[in-house]
TIROMAR-226290 format. One line per field, with one value per atom (N, C-alpha, C, O): residue number from 0; residue in three letters; atom name; x, y, z. Coordinates in Angstrom, 2 decimals, always signed. Layout:
! residues N
resi = (NUM;...);
resn = (ALA;...);
name = (CA;...);
X = (X;...);
Y = (Y;...);
Z = (Z;...);
***
This chain:
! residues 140
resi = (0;0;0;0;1;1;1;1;2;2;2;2;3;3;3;3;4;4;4;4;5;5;5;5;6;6;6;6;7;7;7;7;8;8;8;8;9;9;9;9;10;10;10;10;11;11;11;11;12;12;12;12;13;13;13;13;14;14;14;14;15;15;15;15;16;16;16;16;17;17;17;17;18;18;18;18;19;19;19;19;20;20;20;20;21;21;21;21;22;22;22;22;23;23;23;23;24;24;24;24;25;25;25;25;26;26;26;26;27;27;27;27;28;28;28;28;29;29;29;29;30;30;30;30;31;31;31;31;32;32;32;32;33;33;33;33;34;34;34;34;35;35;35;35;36;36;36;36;37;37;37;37;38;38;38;38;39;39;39;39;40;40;40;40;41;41;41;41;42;42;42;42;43;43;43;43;44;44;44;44;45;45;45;45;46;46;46;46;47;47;47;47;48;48;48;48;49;49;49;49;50;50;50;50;51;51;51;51;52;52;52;52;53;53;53;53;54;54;54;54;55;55;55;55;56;56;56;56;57;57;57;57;58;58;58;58;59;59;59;59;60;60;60;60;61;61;61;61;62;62;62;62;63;63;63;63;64;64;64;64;65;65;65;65;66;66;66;66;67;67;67;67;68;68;68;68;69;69;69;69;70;70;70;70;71;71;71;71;72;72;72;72;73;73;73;73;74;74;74;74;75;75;75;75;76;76;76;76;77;77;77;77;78;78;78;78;79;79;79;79;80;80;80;80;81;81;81;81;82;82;82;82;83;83;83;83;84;84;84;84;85;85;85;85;86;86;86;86;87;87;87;87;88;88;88;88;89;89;89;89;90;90;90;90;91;91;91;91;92;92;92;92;93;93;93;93;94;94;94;94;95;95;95;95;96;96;96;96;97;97;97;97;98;98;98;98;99;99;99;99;100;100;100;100;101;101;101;101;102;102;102;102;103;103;103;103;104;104;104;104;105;105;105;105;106;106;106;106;107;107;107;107;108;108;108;108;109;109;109;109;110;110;110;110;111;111;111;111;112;112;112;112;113;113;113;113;114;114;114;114;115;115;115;115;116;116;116;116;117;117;117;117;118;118;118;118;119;119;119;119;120;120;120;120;121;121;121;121;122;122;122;122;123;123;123;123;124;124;124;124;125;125;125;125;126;126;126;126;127;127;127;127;128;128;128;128;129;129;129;129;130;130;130;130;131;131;131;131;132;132;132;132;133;133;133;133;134;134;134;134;135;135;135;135;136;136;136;136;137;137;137;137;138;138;138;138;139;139;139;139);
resn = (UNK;UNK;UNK;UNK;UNK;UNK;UNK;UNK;UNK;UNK;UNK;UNK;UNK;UNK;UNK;UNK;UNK;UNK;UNK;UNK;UNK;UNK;UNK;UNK;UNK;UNK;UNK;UNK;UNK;UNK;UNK;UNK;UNK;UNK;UNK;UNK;UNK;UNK;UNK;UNK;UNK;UNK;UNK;UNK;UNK;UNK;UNK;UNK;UNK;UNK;UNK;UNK;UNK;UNK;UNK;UNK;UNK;UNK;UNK;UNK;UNK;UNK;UNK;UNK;UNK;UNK;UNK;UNK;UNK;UNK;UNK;UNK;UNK;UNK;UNK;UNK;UNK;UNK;UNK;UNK;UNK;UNK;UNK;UNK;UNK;UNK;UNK;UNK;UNK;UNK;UNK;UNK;UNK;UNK;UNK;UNK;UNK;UNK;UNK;UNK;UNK;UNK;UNK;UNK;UNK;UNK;UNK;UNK;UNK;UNK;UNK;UNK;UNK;UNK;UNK;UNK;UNK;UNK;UNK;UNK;UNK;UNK;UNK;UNK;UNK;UNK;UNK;UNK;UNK;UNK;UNK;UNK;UNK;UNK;UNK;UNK;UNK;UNK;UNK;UNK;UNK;UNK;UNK;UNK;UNK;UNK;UNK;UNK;UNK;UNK;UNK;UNK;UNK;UNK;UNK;UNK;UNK;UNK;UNK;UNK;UNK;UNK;UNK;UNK;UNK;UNK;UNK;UNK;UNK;UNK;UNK;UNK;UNK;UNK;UNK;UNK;UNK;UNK;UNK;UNK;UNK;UNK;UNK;UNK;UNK;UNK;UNK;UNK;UNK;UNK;UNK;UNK;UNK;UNK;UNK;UNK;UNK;UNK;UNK;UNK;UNK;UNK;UNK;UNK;UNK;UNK;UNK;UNK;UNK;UNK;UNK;UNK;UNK;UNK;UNK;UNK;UNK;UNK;UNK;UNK;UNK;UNK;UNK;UNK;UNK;UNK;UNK;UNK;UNK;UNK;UNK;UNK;UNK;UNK;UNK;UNK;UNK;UNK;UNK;UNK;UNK;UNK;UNK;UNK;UNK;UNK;UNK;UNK;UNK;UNK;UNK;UNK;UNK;UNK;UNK;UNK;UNK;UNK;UNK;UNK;UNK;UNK;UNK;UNK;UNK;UNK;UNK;UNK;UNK;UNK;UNK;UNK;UNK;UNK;UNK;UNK;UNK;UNK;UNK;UNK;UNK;UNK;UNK;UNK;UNK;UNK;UNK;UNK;UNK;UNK;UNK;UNK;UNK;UNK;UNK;UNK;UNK;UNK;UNK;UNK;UNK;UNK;UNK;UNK;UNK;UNK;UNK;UNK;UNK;UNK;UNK;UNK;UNK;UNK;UNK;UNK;UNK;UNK;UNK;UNK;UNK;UNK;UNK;UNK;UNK;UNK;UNK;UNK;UNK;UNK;UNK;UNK;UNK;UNK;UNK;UNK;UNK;UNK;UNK;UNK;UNK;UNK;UNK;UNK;UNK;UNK;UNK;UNK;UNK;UNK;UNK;UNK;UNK;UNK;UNK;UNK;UNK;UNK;UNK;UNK;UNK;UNK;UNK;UNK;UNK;UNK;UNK;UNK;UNK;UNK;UNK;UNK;UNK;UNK;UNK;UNK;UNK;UNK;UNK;UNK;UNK;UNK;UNK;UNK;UNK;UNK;UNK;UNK;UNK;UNK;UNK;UNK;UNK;UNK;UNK;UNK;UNK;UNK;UNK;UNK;UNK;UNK;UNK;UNK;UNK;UNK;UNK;UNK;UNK;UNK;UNK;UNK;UNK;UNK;UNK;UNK;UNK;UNK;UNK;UNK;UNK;UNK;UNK;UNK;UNK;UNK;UNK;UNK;UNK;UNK;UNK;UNK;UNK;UNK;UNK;UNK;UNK;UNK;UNK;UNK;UNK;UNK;UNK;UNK;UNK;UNK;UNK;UNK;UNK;UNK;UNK;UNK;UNK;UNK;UNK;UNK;UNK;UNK;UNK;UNK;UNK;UNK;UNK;UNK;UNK;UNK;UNK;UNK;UNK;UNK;UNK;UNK;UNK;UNK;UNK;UNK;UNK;UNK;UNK;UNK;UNK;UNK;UNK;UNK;UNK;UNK;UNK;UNK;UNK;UNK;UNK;UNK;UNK;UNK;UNK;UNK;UNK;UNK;UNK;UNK;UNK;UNK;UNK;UNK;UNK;UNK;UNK;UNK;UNK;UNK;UNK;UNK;UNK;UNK;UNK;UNK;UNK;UNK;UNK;UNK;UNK;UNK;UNK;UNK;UNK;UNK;UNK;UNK;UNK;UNK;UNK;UNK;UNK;UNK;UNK;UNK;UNK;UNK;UNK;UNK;UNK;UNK;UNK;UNK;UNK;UNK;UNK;UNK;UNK;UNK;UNK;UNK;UNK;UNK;UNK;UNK;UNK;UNK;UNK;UNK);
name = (N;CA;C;O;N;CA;C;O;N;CA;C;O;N;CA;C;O;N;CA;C;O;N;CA;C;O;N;CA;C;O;N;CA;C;O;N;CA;C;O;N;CA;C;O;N;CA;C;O;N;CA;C;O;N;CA;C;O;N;CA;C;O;N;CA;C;O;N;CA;C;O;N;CA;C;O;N;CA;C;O;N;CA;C;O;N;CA;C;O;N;CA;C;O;N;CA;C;O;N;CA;C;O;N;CA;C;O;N;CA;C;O;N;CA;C;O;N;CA;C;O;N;CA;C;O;N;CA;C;O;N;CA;C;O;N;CA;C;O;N;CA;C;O;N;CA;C;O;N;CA;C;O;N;CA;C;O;N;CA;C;O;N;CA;C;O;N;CA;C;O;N;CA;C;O;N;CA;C;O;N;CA;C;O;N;CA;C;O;N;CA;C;O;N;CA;C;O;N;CA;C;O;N;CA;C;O;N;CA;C;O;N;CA;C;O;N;CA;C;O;N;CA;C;O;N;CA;C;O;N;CA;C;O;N;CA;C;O;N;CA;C;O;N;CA;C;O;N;CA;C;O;N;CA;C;O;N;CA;C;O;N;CA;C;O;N;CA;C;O;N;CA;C;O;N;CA;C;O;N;CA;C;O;N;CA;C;O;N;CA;C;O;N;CA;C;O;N;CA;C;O;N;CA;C;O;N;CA;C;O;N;CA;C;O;N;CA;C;O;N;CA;C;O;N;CA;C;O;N;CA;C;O;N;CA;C;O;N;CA;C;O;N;CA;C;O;N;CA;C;O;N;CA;C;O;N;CA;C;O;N;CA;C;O;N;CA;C;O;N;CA;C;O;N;CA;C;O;N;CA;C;O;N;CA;C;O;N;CA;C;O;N;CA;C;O;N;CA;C;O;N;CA;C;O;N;CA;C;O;N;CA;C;O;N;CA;C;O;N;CA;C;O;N;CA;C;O;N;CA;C;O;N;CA;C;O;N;CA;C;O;N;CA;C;O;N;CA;C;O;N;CA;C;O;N;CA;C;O;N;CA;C;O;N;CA;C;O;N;CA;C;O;N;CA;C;O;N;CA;C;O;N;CA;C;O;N;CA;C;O;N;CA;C;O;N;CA;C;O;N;CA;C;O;N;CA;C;O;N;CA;C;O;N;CA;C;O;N;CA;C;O;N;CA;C;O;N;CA;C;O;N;CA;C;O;N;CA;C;O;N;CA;C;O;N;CA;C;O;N;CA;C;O;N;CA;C;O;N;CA;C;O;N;CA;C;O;N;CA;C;O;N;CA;C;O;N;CA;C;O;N;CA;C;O;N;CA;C;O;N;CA;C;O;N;CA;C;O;N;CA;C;O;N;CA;C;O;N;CA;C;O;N;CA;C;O;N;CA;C;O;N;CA;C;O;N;CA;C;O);
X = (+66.65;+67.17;+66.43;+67.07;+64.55;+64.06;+63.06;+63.08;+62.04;+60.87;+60.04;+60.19;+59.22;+57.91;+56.55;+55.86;+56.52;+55.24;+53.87;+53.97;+52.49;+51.50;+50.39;+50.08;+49.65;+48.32;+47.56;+47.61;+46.14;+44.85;+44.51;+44.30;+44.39;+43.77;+42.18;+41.65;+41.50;+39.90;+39.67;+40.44;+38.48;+38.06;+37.96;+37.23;+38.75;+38.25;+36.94;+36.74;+36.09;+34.93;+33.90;+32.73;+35.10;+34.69;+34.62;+35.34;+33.78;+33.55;+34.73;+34.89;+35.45;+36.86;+38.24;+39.34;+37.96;+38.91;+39.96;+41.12;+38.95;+39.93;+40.66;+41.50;+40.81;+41.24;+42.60;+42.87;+43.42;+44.86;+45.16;+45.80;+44.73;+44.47;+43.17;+42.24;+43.25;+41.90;+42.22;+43.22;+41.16;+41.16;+40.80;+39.89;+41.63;+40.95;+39.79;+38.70;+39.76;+38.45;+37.37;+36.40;+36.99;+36.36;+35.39;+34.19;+36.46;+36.09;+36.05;+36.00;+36.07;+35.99;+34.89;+34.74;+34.33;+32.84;+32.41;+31.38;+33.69;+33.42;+34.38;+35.29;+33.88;+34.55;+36.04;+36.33;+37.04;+38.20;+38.38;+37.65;+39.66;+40.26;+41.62;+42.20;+42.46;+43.68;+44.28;+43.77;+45.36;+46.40;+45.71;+44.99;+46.01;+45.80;+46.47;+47.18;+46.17;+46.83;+48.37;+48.53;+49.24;+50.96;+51.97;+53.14;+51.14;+51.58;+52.47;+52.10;+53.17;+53.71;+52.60;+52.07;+52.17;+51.10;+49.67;+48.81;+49.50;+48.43;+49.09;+48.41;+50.06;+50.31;+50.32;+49.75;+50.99;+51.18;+49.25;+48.92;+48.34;+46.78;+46.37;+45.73;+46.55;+46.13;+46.62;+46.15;+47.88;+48.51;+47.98;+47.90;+47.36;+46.89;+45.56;+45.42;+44.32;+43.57;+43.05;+41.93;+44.35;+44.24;+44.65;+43.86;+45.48;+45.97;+44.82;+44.59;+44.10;+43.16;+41.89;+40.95;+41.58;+40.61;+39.48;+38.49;+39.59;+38.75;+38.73;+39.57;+37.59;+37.43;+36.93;+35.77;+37.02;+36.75;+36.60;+37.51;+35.77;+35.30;+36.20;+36.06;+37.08;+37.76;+36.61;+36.34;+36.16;+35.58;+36.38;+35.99;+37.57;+38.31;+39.56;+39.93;+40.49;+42.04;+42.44;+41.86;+43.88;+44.50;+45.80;+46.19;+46.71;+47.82;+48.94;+50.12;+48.47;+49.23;+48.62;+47.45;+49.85;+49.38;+48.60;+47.46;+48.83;+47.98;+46.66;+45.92;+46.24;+44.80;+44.13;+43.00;+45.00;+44.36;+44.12;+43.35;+44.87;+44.38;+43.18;+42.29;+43.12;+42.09;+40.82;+39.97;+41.01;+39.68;+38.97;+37.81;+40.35;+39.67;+39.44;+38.82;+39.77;+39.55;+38.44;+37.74;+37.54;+36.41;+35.06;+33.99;+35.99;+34.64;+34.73;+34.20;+35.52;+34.71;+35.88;+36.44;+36.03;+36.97;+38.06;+38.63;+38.26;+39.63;+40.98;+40.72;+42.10;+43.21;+44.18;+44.11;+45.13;+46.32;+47.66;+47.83;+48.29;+48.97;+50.12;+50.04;+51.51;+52.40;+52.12;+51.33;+52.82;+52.63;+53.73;+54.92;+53.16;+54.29;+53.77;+52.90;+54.34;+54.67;+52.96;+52.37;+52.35;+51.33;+50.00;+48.91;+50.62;+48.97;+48.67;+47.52;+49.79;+49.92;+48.43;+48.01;+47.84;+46.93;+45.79;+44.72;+46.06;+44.18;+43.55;+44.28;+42.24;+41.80;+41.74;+40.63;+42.56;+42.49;+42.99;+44.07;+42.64;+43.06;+44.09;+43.80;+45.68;+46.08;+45.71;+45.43;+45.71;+45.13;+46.51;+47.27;+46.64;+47.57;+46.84;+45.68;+47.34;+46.35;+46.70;+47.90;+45.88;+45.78;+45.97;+46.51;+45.42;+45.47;+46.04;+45.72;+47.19;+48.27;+49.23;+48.87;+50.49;+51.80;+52.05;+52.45;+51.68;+51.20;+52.44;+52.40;+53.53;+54.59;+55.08;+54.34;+55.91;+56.43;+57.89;+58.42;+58.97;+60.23;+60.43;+59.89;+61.40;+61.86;+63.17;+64.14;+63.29;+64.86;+65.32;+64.74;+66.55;+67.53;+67.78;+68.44;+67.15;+67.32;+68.45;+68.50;+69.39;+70.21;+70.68;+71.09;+70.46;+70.93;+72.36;+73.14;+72.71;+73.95;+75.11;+74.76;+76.54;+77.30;+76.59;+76.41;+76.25;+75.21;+76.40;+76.74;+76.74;+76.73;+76.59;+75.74;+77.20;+76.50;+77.52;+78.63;+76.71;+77.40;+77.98;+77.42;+79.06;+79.22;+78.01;+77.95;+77.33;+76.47;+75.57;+75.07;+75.15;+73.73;+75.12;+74.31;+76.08;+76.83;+76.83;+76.66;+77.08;+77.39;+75.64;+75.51;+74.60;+73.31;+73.43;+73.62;+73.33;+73.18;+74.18;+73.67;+75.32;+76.17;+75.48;+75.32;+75.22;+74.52;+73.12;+72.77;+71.96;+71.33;+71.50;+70.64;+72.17;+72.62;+72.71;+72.16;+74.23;+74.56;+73.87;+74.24;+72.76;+71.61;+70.62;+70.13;+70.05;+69.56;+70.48;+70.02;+71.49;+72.51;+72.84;+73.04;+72.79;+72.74;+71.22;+71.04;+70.40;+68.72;+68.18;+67.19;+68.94;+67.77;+67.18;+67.59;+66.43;+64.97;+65.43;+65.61;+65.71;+66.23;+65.16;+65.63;+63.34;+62.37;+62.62;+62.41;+63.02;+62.94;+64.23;+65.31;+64.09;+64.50;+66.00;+66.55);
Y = (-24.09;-24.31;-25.43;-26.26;-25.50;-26.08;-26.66;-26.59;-27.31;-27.18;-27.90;-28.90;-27.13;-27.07;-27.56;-27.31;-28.33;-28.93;-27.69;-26.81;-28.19;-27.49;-28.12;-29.19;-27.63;-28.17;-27.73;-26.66;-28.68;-28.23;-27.93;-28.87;-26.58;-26.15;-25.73;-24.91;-26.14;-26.33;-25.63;-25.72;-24.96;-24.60;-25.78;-26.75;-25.63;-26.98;-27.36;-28.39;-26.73;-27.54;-28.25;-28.63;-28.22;-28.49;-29.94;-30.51;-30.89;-32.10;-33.19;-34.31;-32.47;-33.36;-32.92;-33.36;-31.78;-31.57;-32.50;-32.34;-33.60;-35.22;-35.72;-36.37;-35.74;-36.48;-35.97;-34.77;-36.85;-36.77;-36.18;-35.13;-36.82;-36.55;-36.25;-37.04;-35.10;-34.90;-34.84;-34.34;-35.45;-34.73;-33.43;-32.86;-32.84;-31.23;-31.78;-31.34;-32.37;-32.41;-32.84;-32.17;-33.56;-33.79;-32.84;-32.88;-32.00;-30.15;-29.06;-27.94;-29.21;-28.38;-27.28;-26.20;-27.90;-26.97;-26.16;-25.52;-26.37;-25.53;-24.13;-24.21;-23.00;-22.24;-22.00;-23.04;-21.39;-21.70;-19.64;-18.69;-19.74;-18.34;-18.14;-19.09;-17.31;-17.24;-16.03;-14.96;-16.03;-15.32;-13.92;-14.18;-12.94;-12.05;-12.91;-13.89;-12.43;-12.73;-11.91;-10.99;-12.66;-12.22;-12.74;-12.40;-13.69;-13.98;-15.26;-15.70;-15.77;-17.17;-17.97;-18.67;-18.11;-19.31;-19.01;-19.90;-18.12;-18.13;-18.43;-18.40;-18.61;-19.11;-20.33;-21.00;-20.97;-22.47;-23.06;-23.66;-22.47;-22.78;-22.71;-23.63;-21.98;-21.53;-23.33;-24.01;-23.15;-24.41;-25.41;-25.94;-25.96;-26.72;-27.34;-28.50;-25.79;-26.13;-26.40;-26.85;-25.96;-26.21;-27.57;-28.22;-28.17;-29.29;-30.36;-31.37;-30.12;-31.49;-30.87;-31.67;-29.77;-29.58;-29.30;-30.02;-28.20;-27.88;-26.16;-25.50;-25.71;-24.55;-24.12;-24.54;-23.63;-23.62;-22.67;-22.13;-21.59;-19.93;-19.64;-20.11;-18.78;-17.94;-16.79;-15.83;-16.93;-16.32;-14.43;-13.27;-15.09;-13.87;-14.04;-15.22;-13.09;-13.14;-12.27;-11.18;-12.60;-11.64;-11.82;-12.80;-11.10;-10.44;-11.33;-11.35;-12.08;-12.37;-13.56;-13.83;-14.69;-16.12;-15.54;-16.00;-14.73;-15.16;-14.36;-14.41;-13.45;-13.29;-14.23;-14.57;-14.89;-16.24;-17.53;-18.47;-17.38;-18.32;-17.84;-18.57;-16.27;-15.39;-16.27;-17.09;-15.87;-16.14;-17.95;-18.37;-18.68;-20.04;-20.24;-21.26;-19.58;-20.07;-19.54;-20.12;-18.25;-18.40;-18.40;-17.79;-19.81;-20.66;-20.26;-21.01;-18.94;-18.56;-19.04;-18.37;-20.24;-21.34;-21.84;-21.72;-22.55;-23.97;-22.68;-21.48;-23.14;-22.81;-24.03;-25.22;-23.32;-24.42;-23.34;-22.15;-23.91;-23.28;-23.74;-24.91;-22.99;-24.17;-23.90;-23.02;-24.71;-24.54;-23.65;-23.69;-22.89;-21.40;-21.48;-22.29;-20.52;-20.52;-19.72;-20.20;-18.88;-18.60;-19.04;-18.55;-20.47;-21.50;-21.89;-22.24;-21.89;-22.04;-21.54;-22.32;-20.26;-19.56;-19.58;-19.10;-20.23;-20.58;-21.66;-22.51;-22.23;-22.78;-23.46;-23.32;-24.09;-24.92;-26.32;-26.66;-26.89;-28.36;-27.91;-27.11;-28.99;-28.83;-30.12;-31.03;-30.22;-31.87;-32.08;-31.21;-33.28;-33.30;-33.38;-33.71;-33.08;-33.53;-34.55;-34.72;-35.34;-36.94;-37.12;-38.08;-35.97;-36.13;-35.06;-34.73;-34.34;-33.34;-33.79;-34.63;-33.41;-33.18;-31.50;-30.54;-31.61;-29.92;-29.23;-29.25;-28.63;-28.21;-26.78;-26.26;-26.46;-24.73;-24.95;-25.68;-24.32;-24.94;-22.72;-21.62;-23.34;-22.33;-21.80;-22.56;-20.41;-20.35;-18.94;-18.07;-18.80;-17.55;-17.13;-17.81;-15.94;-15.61;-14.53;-13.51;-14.85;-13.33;-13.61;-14.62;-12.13;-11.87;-12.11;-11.54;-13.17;-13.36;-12.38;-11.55;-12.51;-10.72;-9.32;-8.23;-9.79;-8.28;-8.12;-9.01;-6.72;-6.55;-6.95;-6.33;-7.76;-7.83;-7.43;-7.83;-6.64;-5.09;-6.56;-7.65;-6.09;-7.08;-7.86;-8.99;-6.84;-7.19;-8.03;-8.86;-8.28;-8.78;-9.88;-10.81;-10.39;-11.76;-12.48;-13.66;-11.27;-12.28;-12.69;-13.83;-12.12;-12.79;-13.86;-15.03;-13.61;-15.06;-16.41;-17.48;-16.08;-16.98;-17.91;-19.10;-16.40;-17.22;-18.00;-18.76;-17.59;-18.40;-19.58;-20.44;-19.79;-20.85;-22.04;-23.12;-21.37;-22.31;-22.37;-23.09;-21.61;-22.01;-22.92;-23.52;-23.39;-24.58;-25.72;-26.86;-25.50;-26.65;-27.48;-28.67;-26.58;-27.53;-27.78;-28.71;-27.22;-27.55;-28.14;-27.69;-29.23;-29.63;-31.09;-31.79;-31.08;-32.08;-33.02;-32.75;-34.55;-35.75;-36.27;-37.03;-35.68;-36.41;-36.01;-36.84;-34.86;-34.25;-34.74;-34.79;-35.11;-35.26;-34.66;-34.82);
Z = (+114.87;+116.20;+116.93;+117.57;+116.84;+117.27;+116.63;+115.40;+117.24;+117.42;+118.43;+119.14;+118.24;+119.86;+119.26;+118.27;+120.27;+119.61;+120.25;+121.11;+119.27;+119.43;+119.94;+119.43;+120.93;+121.22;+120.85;+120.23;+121.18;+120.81;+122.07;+122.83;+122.54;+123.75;+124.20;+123.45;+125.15;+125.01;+126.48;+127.43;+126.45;+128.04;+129.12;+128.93;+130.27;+131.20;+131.46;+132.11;+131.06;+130.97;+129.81;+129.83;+128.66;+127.54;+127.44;+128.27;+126.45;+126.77;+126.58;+127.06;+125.76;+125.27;+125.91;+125.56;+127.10;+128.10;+128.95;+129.33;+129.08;+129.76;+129.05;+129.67;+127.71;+126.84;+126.59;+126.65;+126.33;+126.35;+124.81;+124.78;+123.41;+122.34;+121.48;+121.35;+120.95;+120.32;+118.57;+118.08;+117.85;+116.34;+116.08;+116.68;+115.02;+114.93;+114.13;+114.51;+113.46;+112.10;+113.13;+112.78;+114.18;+115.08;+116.06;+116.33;+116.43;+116.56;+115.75;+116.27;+114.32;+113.02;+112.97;+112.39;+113.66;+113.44;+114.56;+114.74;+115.45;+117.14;+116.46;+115.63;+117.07;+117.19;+117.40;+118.00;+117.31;+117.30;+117.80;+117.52;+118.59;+118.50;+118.28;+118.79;+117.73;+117.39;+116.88;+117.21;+116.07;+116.16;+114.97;+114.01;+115.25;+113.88;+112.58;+112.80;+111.11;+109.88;+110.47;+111.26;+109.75;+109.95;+111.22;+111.40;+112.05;+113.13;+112.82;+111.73;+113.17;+112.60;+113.27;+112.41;+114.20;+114.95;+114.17;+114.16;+113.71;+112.62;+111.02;+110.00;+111.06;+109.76;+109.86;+109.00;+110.95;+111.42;+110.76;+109.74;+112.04;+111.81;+110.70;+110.19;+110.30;+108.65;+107.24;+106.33;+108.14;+107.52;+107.30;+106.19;+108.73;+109.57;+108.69;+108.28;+108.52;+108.54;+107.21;+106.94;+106.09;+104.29;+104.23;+103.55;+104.63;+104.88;+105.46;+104.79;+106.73;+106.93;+105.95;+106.01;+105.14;+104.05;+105.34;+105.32;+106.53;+107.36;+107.09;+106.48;+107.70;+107.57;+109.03;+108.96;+110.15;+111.17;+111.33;+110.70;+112.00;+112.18;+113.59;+114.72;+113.11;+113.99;+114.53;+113.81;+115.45;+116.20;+116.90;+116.80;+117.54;+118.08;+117.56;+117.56;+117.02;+117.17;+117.69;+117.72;+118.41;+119.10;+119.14;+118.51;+119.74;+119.37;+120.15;+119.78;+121.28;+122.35;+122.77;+122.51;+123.79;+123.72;+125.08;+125.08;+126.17;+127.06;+126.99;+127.97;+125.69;+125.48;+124.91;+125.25;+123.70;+123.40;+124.60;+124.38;+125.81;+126.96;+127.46;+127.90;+127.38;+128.41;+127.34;+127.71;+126.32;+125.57;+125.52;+125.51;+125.48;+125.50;+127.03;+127.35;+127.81;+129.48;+129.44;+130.26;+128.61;+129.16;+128.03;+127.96;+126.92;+127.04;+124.96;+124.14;+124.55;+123.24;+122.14;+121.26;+122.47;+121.16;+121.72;+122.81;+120.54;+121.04;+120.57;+120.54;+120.32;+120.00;+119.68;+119.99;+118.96;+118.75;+119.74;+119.47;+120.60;+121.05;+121.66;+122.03;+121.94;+122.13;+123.87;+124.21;+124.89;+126.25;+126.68;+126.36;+127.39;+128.03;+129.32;+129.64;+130.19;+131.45;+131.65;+132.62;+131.07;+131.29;+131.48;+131.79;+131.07;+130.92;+132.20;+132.44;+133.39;+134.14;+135.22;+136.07;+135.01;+135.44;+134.79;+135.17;+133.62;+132.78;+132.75;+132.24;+133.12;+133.51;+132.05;+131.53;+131.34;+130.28;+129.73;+130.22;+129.15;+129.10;+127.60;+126.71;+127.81;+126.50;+126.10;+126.88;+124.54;+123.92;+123.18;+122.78;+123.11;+121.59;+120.68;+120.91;+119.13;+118.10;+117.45;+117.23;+117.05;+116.75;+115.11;+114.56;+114.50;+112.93;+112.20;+111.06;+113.18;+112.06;+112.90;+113.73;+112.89;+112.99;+113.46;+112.79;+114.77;+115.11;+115.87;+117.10;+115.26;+115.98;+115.09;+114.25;+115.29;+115.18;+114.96;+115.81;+113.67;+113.88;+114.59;+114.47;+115.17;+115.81;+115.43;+115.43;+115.08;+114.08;+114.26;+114.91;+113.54;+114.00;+112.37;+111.57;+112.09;+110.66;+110.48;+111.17;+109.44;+109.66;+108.33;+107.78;+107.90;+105.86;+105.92;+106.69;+104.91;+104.78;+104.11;+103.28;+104.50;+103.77;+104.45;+103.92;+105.87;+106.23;+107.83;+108.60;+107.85;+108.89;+110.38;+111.01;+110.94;+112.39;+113.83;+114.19;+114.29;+115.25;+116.52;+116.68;+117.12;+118.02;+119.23;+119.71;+119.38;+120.44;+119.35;+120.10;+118.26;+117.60;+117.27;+117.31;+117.06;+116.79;+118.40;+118.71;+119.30;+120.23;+120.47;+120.92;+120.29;+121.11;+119.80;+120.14;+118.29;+117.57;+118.56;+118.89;+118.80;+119.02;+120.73;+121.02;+121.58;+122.88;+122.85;+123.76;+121.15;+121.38;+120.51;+120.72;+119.81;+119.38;+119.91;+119.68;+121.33;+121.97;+123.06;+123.99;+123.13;+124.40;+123.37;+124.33;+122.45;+122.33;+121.92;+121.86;+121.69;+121.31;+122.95;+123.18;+123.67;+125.39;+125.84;+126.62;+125.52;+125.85;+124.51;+123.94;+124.06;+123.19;+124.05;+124.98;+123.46;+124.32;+123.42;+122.24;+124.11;+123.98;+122.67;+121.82;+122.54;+122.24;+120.60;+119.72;+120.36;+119.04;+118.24;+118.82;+116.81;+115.91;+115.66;+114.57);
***
């Protein structure tokens, strides 16, 4: 349907907070906090971090994007995270990242020849055509 790009998110008082783009391999060796194993945004990281050949210590994971804000707003690791309406209240800088391709495809899975009750066709069908009118001019 989509995709959303991902930041590198840092405490606002972290030294690379001003900066518009950061490298992850640059911050590799800082602490990091994130998603439990099974999450898609920890699979995304996980991706991330076999790919630039980094190993970075997950310090905390958690279950939810705005505990992962709670935790980088006060101070105990970076994150990769996409921007939601909740960042709004955490005192955090988002970065772009400079040396991956850091985004999330966003999608509508449904077993094909399966059943679907009227109400579960009509929500496939409304979100469909709710990103087919909101797609963002910038993406592919």
């Amino acid at each position: 349907l989509d995709t959303e790009p991902l930041y590198l998110v840092l405490p606002a008082d972290h030294p690379l907070a001003d900066r518009k783009e950061v490298a992850i391999r640059s911050i590799a060796h800082e602490d990091f906090v994130g998603f439990k194993p099974g999450y898609g945004l920890r699979y995304v990281f996980d991706q991330m971090c076999r790919e630039l050949s980094i190993s970075p210590k997950l310090a905390f994971e958690g279950e939810e994007v705005s505990t992962i804000l709670g935790l980088v707003s006060a101070g105990l690791g970076a994150a990769i995270l996409p921007k939601t309406a909740e960042h709004i209240h955490s005192p955090v800088a988002f970065c772009r990242v400079s040396d991956y391709r850091s985004e999330r495809t966003i999608g509508l899975a449904v077993l094909k020849d399966y059943y679907l009750s009227p109400a579960a066709r009509n929500f496939k069908e409304f979100v469909i055509e709710y990103y087919r009118r909101n797609e963002r001019p910038d993406q592919p």
